[in-house]
PQR file with spaces between the fields and no chain letter, atoms N, CA, C, O and H, PARSE charges and radii, in Angstrom:
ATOM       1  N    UNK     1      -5.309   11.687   20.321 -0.4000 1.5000
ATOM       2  CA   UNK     1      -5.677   11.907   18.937 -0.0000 2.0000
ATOM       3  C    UNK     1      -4.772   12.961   18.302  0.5500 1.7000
ATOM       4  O    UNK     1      -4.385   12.697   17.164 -0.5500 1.4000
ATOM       5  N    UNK     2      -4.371   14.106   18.848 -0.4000 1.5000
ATOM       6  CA   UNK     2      -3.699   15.334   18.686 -0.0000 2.0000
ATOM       7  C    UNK     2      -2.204   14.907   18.261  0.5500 1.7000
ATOM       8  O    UNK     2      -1.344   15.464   17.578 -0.5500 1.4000
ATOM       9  H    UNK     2      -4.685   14.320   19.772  0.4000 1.0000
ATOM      10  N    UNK     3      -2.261   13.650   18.974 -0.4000 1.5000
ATOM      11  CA   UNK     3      -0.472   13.323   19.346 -0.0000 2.0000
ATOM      12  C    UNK     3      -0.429   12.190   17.377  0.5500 1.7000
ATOM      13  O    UNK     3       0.445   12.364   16.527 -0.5500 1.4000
ATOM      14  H    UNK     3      -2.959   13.197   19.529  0.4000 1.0000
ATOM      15  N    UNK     4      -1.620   11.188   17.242 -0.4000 1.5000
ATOM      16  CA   UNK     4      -1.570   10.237   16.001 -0.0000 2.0000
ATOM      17  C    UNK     4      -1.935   11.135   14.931  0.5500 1.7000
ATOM      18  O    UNK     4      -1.841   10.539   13.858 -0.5500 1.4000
ATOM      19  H    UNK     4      -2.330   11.046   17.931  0.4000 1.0000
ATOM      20  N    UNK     5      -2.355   12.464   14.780 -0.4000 1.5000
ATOM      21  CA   UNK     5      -2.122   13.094   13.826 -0.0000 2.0000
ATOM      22  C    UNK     5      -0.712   13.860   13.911  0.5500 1.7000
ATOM      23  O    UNK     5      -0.337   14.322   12.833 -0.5500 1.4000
ATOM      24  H    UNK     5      -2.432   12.948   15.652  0.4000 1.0000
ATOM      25  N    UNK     6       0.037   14.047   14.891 -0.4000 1.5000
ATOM      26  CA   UNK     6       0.859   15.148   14.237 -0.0000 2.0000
ATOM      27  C    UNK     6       1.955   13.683   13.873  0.5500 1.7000
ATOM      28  O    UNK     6       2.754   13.811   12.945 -0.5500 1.4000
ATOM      29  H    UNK     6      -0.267   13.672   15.766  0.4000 1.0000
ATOM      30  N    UNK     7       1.925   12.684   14.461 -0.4000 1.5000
ATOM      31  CA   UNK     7       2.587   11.660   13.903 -0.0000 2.0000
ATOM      32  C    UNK     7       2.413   10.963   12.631  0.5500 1.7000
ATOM      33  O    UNK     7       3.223   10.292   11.991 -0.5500 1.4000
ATOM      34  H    UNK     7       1.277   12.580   15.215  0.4000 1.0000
ATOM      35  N    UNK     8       1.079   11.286   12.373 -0.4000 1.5000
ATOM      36  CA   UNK     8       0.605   10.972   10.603 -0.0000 2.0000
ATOM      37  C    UNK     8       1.289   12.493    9.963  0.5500 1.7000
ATOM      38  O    UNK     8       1.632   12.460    8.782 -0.5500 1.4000
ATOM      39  H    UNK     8       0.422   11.832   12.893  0.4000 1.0000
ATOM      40  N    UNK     9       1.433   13.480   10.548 -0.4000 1.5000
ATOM      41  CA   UNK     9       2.067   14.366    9.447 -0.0000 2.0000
ATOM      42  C    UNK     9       3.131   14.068    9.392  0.5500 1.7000
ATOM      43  O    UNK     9       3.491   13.787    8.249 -0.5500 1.4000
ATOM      44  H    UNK     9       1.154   13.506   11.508  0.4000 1.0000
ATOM      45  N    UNK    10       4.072   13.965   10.349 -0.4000 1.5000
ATOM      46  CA   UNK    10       5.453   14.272   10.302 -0.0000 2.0000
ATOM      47  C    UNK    10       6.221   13.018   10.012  0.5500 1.7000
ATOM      48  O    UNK    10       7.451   12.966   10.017 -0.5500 1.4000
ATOM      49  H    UNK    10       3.780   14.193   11.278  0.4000 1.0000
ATOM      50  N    UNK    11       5.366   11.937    9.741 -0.4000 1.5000
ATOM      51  CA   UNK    11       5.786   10.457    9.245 -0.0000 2.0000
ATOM      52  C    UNK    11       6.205   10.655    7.694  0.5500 1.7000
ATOM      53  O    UNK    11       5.373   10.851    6.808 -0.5500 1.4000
ATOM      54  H    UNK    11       4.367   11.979    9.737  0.4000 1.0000
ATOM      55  N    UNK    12       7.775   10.570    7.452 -0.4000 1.5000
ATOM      56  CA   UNK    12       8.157   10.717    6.364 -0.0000 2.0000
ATOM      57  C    UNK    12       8.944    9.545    5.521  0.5500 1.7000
ATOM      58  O    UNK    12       9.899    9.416    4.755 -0.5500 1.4000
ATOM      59  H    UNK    12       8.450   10.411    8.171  0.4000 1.0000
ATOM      60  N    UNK    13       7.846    8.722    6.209 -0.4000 1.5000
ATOM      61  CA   UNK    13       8.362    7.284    5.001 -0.0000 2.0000
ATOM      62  C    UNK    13       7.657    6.982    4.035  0.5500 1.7000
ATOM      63  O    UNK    13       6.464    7.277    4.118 -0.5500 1.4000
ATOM      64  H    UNK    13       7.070    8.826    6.831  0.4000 1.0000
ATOM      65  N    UNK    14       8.008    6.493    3.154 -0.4000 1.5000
ATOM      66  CA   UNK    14       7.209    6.355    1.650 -0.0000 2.0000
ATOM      67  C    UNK    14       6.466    6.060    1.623  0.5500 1.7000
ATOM      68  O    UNK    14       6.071    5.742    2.744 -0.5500 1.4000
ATOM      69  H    UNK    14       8.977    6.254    3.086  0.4000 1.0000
ATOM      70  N    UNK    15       5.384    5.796    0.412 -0.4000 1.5000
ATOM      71  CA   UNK    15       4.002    5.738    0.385 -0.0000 2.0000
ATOM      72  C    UNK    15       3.917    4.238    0.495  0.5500 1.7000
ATOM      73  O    UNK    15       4.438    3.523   -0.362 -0.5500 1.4000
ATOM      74  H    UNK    15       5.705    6.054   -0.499  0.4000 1.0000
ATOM      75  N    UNK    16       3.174    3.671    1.689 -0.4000 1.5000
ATOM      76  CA   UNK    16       2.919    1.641    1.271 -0.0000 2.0000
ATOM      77  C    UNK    16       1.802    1.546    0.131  0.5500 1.7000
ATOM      78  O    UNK    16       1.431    2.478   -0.582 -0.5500 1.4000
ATOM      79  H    UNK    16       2.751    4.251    2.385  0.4000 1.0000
ATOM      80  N    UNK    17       1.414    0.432    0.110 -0.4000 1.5000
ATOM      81  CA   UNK    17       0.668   -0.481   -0.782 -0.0000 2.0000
ATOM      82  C    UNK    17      -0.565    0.547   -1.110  0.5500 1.7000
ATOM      83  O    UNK    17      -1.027    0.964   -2.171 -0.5500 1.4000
ATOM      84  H    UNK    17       1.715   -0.326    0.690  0.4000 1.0000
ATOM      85  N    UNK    18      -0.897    0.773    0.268 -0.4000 1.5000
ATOM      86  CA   UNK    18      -2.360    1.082    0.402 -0.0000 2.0000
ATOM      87  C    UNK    18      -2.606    2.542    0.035  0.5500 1.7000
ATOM      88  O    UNK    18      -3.784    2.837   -0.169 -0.5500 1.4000
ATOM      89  H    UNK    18      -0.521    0.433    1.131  0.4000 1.0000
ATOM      90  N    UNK    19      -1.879    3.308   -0.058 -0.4000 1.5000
ATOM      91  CA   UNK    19      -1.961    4.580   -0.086 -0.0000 2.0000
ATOM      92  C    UNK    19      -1.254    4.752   -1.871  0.5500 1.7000
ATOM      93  O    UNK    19      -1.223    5.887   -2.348 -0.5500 1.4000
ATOM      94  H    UNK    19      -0.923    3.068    0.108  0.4000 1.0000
ATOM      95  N    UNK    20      -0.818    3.745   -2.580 -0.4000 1.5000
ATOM      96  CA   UNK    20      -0.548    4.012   -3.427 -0.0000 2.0000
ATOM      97  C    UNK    20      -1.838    3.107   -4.545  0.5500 1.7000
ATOM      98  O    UNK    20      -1.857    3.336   -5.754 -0.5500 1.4000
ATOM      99  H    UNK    20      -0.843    2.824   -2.193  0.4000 1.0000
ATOM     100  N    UNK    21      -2.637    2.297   -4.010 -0.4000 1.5000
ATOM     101  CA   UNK    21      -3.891    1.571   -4.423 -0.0000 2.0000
ATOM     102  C    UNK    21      -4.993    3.388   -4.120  0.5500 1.7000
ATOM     103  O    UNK    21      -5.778    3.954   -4.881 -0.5500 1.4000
ATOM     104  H    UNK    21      -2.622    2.111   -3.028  0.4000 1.0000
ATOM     105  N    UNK    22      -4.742    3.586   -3.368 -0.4000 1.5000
ATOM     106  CA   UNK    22      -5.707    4.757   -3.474 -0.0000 2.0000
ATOM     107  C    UNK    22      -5.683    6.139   -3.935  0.5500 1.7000
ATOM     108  O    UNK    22      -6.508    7.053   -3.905 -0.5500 1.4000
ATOM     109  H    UNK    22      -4.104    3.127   -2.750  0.4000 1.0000
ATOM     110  N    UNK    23      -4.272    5.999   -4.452 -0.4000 1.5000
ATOM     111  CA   UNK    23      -4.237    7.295   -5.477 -0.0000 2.0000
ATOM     112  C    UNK    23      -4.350    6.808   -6.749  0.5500 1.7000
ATOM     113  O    UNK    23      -4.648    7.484   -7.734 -0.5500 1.4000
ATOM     114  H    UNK    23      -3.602    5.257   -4.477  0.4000 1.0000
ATOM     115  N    UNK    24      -4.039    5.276   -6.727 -0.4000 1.5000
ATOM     116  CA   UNK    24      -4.547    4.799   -8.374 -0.0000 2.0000
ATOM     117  C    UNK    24      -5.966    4.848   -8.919  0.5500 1.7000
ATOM     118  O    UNK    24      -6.301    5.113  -10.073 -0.5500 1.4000
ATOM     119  H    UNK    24      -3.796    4.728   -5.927  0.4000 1.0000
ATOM     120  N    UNK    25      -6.770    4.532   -7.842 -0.4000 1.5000
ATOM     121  CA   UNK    25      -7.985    4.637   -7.567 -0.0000 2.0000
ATOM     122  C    UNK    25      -8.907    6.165   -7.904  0.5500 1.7000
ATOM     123  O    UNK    25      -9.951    6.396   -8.514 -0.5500 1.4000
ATOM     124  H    UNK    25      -6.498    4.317   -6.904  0.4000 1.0000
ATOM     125  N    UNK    26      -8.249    6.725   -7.413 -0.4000 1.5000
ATOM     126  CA   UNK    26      -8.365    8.531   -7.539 -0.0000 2.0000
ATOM     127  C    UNK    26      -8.261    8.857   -8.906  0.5500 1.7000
ATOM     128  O    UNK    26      -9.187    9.330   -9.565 -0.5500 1.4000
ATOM     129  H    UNK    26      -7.401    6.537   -6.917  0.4000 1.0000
ATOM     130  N    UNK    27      -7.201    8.618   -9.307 -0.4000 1.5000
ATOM     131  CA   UNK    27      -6.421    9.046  -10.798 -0.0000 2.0000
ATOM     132  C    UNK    27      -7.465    7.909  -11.502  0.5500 1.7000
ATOM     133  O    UNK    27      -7.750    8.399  -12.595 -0.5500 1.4000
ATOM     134  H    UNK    27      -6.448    8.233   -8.772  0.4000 1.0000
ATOM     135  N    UNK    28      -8.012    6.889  -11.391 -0.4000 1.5000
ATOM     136  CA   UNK    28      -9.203    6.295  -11.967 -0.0000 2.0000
ATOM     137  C    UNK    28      -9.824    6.996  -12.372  0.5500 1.7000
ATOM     138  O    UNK    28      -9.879    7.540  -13.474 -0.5500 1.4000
ATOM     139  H    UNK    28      -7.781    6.491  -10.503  0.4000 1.0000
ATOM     140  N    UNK    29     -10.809    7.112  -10.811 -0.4000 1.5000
ATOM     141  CA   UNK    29     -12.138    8.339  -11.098 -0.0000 2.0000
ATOM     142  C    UNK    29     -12.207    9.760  -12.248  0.5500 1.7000
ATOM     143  O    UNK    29     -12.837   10.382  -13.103 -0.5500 1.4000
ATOM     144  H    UNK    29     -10.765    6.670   -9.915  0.4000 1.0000
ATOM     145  N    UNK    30     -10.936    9.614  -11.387 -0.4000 1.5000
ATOM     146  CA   UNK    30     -10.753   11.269  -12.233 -0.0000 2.0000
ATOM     147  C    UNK    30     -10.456   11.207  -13.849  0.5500 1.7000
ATOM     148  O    UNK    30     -10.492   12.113  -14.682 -0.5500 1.4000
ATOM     149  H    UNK    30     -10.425    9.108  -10.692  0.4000 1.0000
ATOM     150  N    UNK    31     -10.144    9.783  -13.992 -0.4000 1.5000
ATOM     151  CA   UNK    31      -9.860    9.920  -15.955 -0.0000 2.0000
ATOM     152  C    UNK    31     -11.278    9.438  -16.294  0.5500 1.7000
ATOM     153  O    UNK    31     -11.822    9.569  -17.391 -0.5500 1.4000
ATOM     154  H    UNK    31     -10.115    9.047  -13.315  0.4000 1.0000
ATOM     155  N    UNK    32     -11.898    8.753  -14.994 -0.4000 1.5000
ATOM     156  CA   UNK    32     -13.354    8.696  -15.975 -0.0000 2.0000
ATOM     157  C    UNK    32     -14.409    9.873  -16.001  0.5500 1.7000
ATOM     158  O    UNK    32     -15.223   10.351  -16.791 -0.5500 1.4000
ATOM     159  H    UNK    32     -11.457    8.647  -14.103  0.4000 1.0000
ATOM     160  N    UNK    33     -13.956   10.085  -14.709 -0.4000 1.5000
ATOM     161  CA   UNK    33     -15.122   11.952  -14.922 -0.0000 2.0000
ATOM     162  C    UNK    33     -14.267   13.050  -16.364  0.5500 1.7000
ATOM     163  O    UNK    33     -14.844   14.058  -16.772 -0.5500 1.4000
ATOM     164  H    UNK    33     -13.294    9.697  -14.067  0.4000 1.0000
ATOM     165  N    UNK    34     -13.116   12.679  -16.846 -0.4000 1.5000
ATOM     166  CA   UNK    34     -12.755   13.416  -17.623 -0.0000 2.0000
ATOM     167  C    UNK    34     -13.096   12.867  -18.958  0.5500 1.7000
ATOM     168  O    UNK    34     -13.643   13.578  -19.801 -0.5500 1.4000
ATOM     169  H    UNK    34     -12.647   11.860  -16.514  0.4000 1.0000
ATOM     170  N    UNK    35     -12.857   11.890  -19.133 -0.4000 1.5000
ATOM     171  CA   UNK    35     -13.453   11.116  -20.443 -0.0000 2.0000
ATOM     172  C    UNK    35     -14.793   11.545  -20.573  0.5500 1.7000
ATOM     173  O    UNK    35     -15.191   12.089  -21.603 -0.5500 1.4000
ATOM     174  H    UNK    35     -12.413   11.312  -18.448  0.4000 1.0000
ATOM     175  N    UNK    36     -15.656   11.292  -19.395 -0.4000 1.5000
ATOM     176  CA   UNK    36     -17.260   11.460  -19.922 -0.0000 2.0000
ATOM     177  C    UNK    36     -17.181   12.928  -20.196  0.5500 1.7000
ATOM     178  O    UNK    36     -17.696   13.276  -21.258 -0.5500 1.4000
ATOM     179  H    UNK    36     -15.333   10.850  -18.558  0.4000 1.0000
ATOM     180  N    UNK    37     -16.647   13.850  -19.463 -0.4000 1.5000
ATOM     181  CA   UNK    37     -16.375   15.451  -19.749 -0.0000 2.0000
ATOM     182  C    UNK    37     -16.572   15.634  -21.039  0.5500 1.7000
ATOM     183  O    UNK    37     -17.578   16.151  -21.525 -0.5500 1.4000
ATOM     184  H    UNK    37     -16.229   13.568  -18.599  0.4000 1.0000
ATOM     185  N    UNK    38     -15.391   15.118  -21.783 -0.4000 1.5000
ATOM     186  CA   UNK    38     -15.276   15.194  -22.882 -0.0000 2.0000
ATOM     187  C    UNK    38     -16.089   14.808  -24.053  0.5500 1.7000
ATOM     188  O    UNK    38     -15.840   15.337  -25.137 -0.5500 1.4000
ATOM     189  H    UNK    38     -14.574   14.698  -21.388  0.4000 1.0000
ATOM     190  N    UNK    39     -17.231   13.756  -23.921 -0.4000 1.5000
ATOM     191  CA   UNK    39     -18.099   13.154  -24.640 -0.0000 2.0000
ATOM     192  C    UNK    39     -17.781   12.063  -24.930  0.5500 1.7000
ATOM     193  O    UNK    39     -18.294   11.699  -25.988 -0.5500 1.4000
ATOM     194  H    UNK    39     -17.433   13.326  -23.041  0.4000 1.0000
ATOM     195  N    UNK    40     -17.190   11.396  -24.492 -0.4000 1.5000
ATOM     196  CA   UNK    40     -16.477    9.735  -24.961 -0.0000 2.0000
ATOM     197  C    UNK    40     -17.435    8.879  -24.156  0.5500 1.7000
ATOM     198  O    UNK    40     -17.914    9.288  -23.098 -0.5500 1.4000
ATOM     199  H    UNK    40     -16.774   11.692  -23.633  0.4000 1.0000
ATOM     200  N    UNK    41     -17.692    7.763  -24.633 -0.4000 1.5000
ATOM     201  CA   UNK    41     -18.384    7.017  -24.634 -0.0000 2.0000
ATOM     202  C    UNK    41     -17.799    6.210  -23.430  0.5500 1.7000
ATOM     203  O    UNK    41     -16.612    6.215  -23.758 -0.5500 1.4000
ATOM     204  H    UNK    41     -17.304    7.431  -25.492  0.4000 1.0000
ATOM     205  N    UNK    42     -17.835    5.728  -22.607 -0.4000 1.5000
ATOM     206  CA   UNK    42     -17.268    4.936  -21.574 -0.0000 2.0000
ATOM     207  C    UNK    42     -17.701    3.836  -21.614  0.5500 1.7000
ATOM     208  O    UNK    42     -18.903    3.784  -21.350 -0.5500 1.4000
ATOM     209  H    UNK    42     -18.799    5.724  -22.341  0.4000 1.0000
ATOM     210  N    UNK    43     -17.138    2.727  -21.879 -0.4000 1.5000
ATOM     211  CA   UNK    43     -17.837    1.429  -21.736 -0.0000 2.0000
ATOM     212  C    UNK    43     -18.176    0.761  -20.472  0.5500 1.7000
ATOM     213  O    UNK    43     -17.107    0.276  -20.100 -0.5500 1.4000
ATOM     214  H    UNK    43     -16.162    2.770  -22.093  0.4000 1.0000
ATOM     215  N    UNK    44     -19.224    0.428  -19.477 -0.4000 1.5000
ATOM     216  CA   UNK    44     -19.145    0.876  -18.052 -0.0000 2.0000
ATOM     217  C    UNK    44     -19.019   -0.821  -18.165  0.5500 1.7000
ATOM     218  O    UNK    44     -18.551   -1.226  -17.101 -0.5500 1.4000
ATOM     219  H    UNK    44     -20.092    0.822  -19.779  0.4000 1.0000
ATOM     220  N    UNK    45     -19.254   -1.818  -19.002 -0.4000 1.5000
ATOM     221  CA   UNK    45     -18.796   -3.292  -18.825 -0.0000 2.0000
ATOM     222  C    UNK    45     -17.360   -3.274  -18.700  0.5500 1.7000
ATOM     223  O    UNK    45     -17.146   -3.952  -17.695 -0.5500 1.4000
ATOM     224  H    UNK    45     -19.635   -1.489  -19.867  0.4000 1.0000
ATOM     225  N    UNK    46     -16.381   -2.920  -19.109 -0.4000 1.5000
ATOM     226  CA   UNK    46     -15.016   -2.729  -18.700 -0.0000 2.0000
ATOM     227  C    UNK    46     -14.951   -2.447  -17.910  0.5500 1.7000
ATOM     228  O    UNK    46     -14.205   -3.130  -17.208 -0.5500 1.4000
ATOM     229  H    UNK    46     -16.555   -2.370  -19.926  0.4000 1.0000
ATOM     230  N    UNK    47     -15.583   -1.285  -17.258 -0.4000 1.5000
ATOM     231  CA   UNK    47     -14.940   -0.614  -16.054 -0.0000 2.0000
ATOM     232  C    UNK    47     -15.757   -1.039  -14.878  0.5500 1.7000
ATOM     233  O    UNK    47     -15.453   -0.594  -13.772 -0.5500 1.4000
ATOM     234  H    UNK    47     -16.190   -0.730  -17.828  0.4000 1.0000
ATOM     235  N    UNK    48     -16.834   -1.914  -15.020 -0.4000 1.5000
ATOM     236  CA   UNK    48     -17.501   -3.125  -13.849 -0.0000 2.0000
ATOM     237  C    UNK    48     -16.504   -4.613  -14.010  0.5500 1.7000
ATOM     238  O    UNK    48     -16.468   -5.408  -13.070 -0.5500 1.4000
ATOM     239  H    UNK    48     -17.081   -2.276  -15.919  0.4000 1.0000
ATOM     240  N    UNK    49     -15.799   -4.845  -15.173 -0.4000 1.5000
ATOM     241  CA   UNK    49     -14.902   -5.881  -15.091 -0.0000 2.0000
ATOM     242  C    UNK    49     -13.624   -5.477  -14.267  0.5500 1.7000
ATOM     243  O    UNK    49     -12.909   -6.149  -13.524 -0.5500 1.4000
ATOM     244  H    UNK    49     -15.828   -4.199  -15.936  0.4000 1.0000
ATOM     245  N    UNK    50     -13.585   -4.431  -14.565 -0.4000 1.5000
ATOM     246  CA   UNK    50     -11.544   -3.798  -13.736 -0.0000 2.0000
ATOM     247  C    UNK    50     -12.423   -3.729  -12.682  0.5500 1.7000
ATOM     248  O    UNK    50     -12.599   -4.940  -12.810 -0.5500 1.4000
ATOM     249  H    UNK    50     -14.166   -3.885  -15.168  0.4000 1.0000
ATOM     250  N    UNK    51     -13.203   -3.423  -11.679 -0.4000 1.5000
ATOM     251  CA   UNK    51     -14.129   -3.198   -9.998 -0.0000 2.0000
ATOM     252  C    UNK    51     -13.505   -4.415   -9.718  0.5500 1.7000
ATOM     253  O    UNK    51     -12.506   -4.651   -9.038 -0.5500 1.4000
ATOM     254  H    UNK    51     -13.061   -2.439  -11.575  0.4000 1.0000
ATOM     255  N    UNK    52     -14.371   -5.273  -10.453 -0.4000 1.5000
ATOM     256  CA   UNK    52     -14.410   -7.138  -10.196 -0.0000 2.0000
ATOM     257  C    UNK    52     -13.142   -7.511   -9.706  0.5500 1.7000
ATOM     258  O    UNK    52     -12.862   -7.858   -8.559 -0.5500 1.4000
ATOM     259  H    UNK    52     -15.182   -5.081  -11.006  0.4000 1.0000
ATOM     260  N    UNK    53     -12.324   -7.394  -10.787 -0.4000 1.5000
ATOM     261  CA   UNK    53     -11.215   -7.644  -10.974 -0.0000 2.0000
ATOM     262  C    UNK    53      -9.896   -7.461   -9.504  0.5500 1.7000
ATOM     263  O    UNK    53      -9.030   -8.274   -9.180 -0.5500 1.4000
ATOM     264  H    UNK    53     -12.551   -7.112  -11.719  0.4000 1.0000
ATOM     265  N    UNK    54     -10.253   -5.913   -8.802 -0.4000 1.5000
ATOM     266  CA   UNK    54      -9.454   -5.684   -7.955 -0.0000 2.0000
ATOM     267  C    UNK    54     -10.637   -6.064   -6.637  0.5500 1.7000
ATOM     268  O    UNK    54     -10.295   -5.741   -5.499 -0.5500 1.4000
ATOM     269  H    UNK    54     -10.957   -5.252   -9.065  0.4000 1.0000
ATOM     270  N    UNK    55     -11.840   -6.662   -6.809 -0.4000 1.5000
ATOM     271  CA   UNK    55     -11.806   -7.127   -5.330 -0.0000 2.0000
ATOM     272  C    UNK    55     -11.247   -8.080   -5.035  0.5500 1.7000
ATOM     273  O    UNK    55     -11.224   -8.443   -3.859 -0.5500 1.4000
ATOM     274  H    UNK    55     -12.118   -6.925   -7.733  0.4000 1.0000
């Protein structure tokens, strides 16, 4: 285990598919916790259509 983490750190090849689906994902969340922050109305039927959409 000691040995597949220091090989997950020191692995310095670019980000694949999956790791770049999950910072899009992130940067999601985070513009919708900031929108509602702000008082904006979120339309949560859009944003249950974009869910849909990427399963």
């Amino acid at each position: 285990m000691i040995n597949g983490l220091r090989r997950f750190l020191l692995d310095d090849n670019g980000l694949t598919s999956v790791e770049y689906a999950l910072l899009l994902a992130l940067l999601f969340v985070a513009s919708l916790g900031a929108w509602q922050a702000l008082g904006f109305n979120v339309p949560m039927g859009k944003v249950n259509q974009v869910a849909n959409f990427m399963h």
